[in-house]
C-alpha positions as CSV (number, residue, x, y, z in Angstrom):
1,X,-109.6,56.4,-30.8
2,X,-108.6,52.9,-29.6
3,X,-111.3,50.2,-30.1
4,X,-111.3,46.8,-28.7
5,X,-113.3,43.6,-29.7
6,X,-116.4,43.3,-27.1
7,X,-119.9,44.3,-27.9
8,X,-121.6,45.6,-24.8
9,X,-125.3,47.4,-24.4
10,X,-125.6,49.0,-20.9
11,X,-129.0,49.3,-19.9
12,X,-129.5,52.2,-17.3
13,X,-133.3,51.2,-16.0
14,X,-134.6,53.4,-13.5
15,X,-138.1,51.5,-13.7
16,X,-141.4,51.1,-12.9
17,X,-142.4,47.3,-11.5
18,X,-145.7,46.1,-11.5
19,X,-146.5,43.0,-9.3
20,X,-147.7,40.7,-12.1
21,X,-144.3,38.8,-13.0
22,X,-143.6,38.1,-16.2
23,X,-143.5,34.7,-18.2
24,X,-140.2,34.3,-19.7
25,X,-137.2,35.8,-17.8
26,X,-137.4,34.4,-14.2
27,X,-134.5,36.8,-13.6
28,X,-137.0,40.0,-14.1
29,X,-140.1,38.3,-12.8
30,X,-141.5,41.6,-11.3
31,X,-141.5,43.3,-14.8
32,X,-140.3,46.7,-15.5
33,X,-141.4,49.6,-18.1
34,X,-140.6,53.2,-18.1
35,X,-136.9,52.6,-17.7
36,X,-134.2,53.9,-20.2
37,X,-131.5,51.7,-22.2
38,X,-128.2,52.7,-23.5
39,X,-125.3,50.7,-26.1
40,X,-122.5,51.3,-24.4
41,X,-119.0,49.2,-23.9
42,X,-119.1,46.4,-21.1
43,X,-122.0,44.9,-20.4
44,X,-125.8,45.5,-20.2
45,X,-126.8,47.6,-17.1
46,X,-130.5,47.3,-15.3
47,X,-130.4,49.4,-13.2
48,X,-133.4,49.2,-11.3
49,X,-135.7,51.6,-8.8
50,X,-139.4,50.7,-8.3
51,X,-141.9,53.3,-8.3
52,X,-144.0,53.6,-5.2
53,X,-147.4,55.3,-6.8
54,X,-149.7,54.8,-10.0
55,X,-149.4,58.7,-10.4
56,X,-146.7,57.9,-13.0
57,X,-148.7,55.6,-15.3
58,X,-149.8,57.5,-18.4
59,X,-153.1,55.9,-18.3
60,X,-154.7,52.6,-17.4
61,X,-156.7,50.2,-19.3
62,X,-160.5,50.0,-19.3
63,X,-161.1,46.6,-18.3
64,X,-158.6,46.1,-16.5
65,X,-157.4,47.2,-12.6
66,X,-155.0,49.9,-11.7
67,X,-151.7,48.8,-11.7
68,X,-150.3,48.4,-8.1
69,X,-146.3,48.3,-7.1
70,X,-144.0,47.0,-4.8
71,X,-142.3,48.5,-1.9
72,X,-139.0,46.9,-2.1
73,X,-137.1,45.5,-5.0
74,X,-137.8,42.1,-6.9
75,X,-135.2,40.0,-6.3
76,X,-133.5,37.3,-8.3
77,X,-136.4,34.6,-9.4
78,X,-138.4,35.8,-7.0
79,X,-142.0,37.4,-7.3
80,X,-143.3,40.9,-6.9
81,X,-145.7,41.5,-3.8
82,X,-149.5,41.8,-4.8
83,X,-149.8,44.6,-2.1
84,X,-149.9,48.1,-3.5
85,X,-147.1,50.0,-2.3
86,X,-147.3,52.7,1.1
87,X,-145.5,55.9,0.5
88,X,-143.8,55.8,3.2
89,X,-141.3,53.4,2.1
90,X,-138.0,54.1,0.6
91,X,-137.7,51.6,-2.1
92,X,-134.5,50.1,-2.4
93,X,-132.4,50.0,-5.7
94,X,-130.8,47.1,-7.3
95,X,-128.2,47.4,-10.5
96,X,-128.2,43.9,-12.5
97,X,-125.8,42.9,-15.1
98,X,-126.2,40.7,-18.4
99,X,-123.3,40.1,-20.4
100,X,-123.9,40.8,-24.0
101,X,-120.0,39.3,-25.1
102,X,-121.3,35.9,-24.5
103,X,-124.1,33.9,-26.0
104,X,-127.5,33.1,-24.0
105,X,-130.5,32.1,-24.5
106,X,-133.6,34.8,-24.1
107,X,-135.7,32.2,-21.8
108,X,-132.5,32.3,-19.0
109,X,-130.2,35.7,-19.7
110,X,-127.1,35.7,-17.2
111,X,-128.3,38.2,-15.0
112,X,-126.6,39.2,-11.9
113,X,-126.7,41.2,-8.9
114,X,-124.2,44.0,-8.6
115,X,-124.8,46.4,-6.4
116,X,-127.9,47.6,-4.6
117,X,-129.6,50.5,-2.9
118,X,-127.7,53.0,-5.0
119,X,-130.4,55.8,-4.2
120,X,-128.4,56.3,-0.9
121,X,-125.2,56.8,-2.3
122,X,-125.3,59.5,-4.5
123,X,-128.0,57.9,-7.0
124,X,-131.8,59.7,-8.6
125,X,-134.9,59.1,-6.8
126,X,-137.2,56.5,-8.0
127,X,-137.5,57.7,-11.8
128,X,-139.7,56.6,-14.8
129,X,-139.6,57.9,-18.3
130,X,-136.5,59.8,-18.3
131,X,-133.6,59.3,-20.9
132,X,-130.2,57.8,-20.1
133,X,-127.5,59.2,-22.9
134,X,-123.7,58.1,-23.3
135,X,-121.1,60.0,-23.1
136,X,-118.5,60.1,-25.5
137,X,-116.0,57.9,-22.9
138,X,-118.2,55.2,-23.8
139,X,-118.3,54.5,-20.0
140,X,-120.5,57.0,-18.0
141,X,-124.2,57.5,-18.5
142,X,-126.1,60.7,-17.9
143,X,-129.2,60.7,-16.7
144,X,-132.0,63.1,-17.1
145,X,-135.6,64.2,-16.7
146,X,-138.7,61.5,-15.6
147,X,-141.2,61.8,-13.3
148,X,-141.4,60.3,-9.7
149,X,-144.0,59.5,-7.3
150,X,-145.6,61.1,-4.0
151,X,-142.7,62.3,-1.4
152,X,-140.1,62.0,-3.5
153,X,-140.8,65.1,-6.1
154,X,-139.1,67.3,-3.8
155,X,-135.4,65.4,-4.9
156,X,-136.2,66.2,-8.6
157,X,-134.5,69.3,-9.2
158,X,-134.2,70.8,-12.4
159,X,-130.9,72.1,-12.6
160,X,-129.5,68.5,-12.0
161,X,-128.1,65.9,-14.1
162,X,-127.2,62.1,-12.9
163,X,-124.1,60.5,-13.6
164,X,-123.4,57.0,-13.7
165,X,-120.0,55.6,-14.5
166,X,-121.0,52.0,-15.5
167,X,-117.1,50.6,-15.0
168,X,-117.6,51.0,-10.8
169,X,-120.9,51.4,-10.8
170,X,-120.9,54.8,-9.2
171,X,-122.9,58.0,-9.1
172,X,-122.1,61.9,-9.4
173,X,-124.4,64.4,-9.9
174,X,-123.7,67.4,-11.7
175,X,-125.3,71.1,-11.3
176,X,-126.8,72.9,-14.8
177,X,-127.7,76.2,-13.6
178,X,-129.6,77.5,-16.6
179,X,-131.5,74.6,-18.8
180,X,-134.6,72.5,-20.2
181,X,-137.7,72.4,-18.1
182,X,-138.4,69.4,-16.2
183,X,-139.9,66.7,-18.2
184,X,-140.9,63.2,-18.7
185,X,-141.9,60.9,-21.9
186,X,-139.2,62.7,-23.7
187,X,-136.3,61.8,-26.0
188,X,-132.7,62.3,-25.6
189,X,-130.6,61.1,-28.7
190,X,-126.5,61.7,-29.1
191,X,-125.6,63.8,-32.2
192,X,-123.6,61.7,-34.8
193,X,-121.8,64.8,-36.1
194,X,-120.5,65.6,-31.9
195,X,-121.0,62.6,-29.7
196,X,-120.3,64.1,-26.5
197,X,-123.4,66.0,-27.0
198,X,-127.3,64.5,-26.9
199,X,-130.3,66.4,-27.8
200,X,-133.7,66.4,-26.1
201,X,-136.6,66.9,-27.5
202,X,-140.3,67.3,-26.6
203,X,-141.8,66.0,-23.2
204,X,-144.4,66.8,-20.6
205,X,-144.2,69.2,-17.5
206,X,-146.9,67.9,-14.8
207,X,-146.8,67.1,-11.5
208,X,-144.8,63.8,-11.6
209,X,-141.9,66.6,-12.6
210,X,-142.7,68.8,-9.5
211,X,-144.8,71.2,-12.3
212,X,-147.9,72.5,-9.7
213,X,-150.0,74.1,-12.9
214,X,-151.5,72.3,-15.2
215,X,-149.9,69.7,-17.5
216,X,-147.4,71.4,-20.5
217,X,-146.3,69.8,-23.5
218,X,-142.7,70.6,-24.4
219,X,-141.6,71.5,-28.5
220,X,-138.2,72.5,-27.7
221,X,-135.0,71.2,-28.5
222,X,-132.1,71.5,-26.1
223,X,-128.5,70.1,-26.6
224,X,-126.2,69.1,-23.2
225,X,-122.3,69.2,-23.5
226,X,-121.7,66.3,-21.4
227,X,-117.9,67.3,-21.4
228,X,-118.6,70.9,-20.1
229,X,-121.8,70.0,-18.9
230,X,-123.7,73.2,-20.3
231,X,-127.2,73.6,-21.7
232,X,-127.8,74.8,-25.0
233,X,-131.3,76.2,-26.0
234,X,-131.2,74.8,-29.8
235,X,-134.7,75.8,-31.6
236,X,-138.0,75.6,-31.2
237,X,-139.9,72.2,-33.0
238,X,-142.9,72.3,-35.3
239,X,-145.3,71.2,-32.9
240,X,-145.8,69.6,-29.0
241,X,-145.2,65.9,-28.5
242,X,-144.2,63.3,-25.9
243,X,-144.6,59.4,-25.6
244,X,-142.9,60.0,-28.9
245,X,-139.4,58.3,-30.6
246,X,-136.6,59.6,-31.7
247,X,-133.7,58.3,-34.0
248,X,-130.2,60.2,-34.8
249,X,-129.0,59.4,-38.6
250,X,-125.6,59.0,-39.0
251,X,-125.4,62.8,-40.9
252,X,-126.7,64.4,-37.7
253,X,-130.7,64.7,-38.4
254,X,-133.1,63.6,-35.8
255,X,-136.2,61.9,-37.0
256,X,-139.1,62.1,-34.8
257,X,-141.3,59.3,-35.0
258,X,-145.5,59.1,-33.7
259,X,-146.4,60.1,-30.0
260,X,-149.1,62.4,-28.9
261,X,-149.7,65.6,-29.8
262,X,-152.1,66.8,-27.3
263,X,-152.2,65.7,-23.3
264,X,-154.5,63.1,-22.2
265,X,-154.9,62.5,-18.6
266,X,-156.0,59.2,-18.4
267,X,-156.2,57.3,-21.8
268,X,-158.5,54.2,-20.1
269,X,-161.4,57.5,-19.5
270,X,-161.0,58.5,-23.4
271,X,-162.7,57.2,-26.2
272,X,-160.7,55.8,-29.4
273,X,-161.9,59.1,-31.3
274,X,-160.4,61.1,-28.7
275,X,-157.3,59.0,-28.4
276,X,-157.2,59.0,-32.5
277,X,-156.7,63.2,-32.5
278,X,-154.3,62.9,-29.8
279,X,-151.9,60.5,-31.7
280,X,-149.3,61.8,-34.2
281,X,-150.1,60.2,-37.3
282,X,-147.6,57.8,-38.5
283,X,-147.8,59.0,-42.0
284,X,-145.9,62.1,-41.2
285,X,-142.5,62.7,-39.3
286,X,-140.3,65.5,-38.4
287,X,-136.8,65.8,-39.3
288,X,-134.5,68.0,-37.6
289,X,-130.8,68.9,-38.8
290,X,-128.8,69.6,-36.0
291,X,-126.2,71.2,-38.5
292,X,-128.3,74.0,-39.5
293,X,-131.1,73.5,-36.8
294,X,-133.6,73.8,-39.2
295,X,-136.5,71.6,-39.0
296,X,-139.1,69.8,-41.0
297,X,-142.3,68.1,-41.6
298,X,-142.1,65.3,-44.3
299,X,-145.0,63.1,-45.7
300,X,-144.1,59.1,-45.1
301,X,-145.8,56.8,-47.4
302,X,-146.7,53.2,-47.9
303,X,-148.3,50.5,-49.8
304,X,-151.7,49.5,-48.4
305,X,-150.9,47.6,-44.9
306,X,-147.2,48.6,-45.0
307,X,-148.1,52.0,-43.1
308,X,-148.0,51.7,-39.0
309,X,-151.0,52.6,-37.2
310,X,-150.9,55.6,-35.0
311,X,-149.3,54.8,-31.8
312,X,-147.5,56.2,-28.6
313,X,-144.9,54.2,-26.4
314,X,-143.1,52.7,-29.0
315,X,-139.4,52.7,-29.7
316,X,-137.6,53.4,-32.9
317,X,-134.2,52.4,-34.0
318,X,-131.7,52.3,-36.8
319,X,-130.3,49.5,-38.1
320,X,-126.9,48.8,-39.8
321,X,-127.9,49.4,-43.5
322,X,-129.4,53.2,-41.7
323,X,-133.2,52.1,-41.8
324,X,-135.6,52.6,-39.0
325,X,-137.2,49.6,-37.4
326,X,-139.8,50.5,-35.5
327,X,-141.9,48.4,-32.8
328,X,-144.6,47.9,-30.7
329,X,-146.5,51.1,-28.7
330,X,-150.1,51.3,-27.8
331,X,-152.9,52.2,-30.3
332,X,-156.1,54.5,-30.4
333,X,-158.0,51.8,-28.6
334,X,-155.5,51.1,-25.7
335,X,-154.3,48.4,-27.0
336,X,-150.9,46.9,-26.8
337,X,-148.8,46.5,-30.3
338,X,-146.2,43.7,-31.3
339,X,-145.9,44.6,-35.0
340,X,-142.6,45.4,-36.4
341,X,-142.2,48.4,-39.4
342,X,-139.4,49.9,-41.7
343,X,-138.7,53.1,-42.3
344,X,-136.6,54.1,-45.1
345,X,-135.3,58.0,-44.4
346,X,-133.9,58.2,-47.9
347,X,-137.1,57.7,-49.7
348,X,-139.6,58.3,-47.4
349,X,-141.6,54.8,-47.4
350,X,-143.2,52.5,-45.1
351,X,-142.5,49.1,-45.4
352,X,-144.1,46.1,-43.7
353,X,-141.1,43.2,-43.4
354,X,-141.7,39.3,-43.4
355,X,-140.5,38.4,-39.9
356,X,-140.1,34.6,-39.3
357,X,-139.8,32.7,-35.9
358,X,-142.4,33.6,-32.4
359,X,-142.7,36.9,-31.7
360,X,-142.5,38.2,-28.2
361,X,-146.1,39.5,-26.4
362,X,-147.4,42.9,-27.4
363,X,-145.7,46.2,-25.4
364,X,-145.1,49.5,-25.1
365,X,-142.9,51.8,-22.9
366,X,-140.2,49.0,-23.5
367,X,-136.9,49.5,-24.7
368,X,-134.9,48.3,-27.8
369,X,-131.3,48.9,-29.0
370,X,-129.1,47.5,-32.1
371,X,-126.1,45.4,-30.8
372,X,-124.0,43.5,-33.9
373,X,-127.5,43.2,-36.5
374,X,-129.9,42.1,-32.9
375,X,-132.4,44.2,-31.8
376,X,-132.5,43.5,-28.0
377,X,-135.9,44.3,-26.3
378,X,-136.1,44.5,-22.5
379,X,-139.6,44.9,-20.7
380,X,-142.4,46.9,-21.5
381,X,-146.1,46.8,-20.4
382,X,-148.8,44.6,-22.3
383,X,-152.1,43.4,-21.5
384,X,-154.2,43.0,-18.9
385,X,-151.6,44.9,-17.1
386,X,-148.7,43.1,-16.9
387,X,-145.4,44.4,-16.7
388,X,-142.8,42.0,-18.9
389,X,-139.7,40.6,-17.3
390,X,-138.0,39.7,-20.4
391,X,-135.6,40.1,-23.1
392,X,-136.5,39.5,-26.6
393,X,-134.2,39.0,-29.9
394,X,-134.9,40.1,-33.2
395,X,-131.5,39.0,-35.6
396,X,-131.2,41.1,-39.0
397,X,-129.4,40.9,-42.0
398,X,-128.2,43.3,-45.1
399,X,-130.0,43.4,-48.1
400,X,-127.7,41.5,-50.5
401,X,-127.6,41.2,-54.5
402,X,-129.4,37.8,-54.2
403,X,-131.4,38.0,-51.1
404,X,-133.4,40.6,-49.5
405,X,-133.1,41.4,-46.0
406,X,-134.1,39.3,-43.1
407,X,-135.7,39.3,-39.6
408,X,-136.2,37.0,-37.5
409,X,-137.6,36.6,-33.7
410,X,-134.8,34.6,-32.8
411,X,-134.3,32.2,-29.0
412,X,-130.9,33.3,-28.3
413,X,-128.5,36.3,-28.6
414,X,-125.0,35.8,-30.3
415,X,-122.4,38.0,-30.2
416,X,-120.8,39.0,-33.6
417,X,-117.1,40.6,-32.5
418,X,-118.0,43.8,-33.8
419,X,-115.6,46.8,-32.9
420,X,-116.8,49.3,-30.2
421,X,-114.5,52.2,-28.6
422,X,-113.1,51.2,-25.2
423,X,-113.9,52.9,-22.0
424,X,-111.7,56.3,-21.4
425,X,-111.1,57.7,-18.4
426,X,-114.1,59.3,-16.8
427,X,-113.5,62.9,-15.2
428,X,-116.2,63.9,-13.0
429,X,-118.6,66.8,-13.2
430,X,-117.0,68.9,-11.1
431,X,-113.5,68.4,-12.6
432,X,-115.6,69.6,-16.2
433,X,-116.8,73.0,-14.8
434,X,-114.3,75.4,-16.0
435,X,-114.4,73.9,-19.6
436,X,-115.8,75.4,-22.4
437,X,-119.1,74.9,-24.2
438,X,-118.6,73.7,-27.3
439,X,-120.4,75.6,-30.5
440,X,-123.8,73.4,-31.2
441,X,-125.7,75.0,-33.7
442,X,-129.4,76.4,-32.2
443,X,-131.5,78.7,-33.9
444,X,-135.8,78.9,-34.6
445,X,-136.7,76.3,-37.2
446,X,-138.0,76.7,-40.7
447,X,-140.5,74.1,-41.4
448,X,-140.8,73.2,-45.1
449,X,-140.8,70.6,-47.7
450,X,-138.0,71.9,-49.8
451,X,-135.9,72.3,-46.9
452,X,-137.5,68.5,-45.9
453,X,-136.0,67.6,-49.7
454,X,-132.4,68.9,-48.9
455,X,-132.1,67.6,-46.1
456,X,-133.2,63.5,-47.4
457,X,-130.7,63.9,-50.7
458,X,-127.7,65.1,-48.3
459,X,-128.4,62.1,-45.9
């Protein structure tokens, strides 16, 4: 496949905003959180549609107010209104653009206006905590699951997938007749061994998702086609979990990573011993091999203060030398994290890493992807409330026979000319309808440690 010298991460954000701006990114002053990100060729995406109720937010925090939204879109440098939002509004939809081929400094990101009000032309209703997954033209985005806010449930139909096609910013939708249940806080990663699938796993069903019973944790795993755009029903996991992250190694295991294990309606009305049985522990991951679809539960340990504390709302990703960085999340006492751990999946260990230079505020329900060794952070929710407007940098390196690796909160992101694919043309759902499925692997999961132990040595 042709490949061509421009590093891009599109960012599909289909986001919260909560009227406290942020401090660093005039650009995003109104904040945003619950959104999704993707690395894709071209540029990176926000594509942005405010919320218009606190029904979404997972919890609020004890000594602080609700959160409140606006009823129209932030725009450029401009400031979120303190009103809470009515209803009855239709909220209008903005796509920015930040150019990841050039150099800029985190404080002032070339942002720019694109497009707006997208939601009338073809586009999701106002969306939080969904996925957003590329497909393998390294162009279009698909867009699934999330919950949405009062009068707008109605639009969320499960049968649906969003596409956006990220070269002219357009949207498609495409019909799934038989599939997943409706979700949100799920995961959604592309399978290294088939990229034109992505695999989704865990979740909650509640009323944000148009569910009318009470709430249902999700421990499936279902794998989408997005050339055929079919719906395969993989296996079932080894346990509920949502609020969780997920990584895809490069031989085609998934890696689940912390969350909750049981529902908690509101997290600001729950002690820290109630909160501390809900969280997954972090010394403990499940590994699924979408080869065989078997799964596991594997042990993770750690050197005292090198092991994460339990945490939801964080994100997960790999990094060039195929170890885990994790970040950030929310902890047993509602607080906000900014700390920054490695996971090694070869040996199983925790590791805490010296990071140099000023970290960014504590966050969780942010997003963070690996462009050319920079892991590029975008929003997020912190203290007291506020929903962040800005883009953080953290610049890695390789381990080498003289140095160990490095990590650093660094001011400004520089491009590195690594090879990506180039776009390829982008057929629509409908011209994909007669194609078909392609075999994915999906039977029940066997959970065990010597199955855990082949599948570490083969990765």
């Amino acid at each position: 496949m042709t490949k061509s010298k421009s590093t891009v991460l599109r960012v599909l954000a289909l986001a919260l905003a909560a009227t406290t701006p942020a401090a660093v990114s005039a650009e995003l002053s109104g904040g945003l959180f619950g959104h999704a990100a993707t690395v894709a060729n071209g540029a990176l995406h926000i594509v942005y549609i405010p919320s218009l109720s606190t029904s979404l937010l997972p919890f609020t925090f004890s000594d602080t107010p609700p959160f409140s939204f606006p009823h129209h879109h932030t725009s450029l440098g401009g400031n979120a209104p303190s009103a809470p939002a009515s209803t009855d509004v239709v909220p209008v939809s903005t796509h920015y653009e930040l150019d990841l081929t050039v150099s800029f400094n985190i404080s002032s990101p070339a942002l720019k206006v694109t497009s707006t009000n997208f939601t009338a032309t073809g586009g999701p209703p106002p969306l939080a905590y969904h996925t957003s997954s590329l497909r393998d033209d390294n162009n279009s985005l698909v867009i699934w699951g999330g919950g949405t806010s009062d009068g707008f449930v109605g639009q969320l139909t499960p049968d649906t997938v969003w596409v956006f096609y990220a070269k002219n910013k357009s949207w498609t939708t495409a019909k799934i007749p038989v599939g997943p249940k409706p979700r949100r806080h799920h995961t959604a990663v592309i399978n290294s061994t088939d990229p034109s699938w992505f695999d989704v796993y865990g979740g909650v069903q509640d009323t944000a998702t148009g569910f009318t019973s009470a709430p249902v944790l999700q421990n499936s795993v279902w794998g989408c086609d997005t050339d055929a755009f079919t719906w395969a029903n993989l296996t079932a996991g080894p346990g509920e979990r949502y609020q969780h992250a997920a990584v895809m190694t490069p031989n085609g295991t998934m890696i689940v990573i912390g969350g909750l294990q049981q529902y908690i309606a509101a997290a600001a009305n729950a002690s820290a011993a109630v909160l501390a049985q809900a969280l997954a522990p972090m010394n403990s991951i499940g590994m699924y091999n979408s080869k065989t679809g078997v799964w596991a539960s594997m042990a993770v340990t750690g050197a005292s203060g090198s092991t994460p504390a339990d945490r939801a709302g964080h994100t997960a990703v790999m990094t060039e030398d195929n170890k885990i960085l994790v970040y950030g999340g929310y902890d047993e006492n509602n607080q906000p994290l900014g700390d920054l751990f490695i996971l090694d999946p070869l040996t199983l260990t925790w590791t805490k890493p010296n990071v140099t230079g000023t970290p960014p505020s504590s966050r969780f329900f942010h997003t963070a992807n690996v462009v050319d060794g920079q892991m590029v952070i975008v929003g997020g929710s912190g203290s007291s409330n506020a929903a962040r407007g800005d883009v953080a940098v953290l610049t890695t390196s390789k381990a080498t026979n003289d140095a160990p690796p490095t990590y650093v909160w660094s001011g400004t992101f520089v491009p590195k000319g690594s090879e990506v694919r180039a776009p390829q043309p982008s057929p629509s759902p409908s011209q994909q309808g007669s194609h078909a499925m392609k075999k994915h692997v999906g039977f029940m999961g066997v959970v065990g440690a010597v199955v855990a132990a082949l599948l570490v040595v083969a990765m």
